[in-house]
N, C-alpha and C positions, 0 to 999 in steps of 0.2 A: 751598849747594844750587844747583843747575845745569837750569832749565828749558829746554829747546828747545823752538820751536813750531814745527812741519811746517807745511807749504800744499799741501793736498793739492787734484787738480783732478779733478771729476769730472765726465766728458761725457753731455753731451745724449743721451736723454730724463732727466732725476729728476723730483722729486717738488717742489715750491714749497708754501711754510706758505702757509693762507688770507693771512695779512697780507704775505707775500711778493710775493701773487698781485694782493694790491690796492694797491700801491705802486706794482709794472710797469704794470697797466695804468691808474690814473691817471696818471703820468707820461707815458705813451705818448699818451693821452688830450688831457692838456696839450697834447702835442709836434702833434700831428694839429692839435687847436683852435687853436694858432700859425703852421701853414700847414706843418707838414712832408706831406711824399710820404708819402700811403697805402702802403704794402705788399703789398694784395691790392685784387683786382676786387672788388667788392663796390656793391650800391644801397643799402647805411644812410648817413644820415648824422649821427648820434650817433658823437661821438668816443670814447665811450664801447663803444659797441657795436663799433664799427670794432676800437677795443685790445684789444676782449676776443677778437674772432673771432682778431687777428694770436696773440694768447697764444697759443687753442688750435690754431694750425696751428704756431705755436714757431717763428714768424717775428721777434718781440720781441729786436733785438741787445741786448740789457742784461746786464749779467754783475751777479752777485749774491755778496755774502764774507758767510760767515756767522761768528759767533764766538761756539767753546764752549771746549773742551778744548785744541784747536787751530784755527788759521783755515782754513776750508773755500771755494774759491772753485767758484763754481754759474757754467759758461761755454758760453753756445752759439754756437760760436766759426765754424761753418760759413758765416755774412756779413760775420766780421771780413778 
């Protein structure tokens, strides 16, 4: 028997699982609290608040592969 597995790619906007959601921006979080460059104007300085505002303006470069049936990769590739 003979599986292929497709990689299929689906553009920016979708939809991110809650734990998707909290993965990106802890990481992002991290990356900020290390001294990386903010990505927006902003007066917070919780690194935490900072990653969530980037999520919801879908500033976040992170690409995301999901794995079910086949491998799905989640790419907002618009700052690559």
């Amino acid at each position: 028997m003979i599986v292929t597995v497709s990689k299929a790619k689906k553009a920016f906007p979708f939809k991110y699982t809650r734990f998707e959601r909290a993965r990106i921006i802890g990481a992002r979080a991290l990356q900020i609290a290390m001294g990386a460059p903010v990505l927006i104007e902003t007066d917070k300085k919780d690194p935490l608040e900072i990653a969530r505002e980037e999520l919801e303006r879908g500033l976040i470069p992170i690409t995301v592969k999901r794995k079910r049936d086949s491998f799905v990769w989640l790419e907002h590739s618009d700052l690559f």
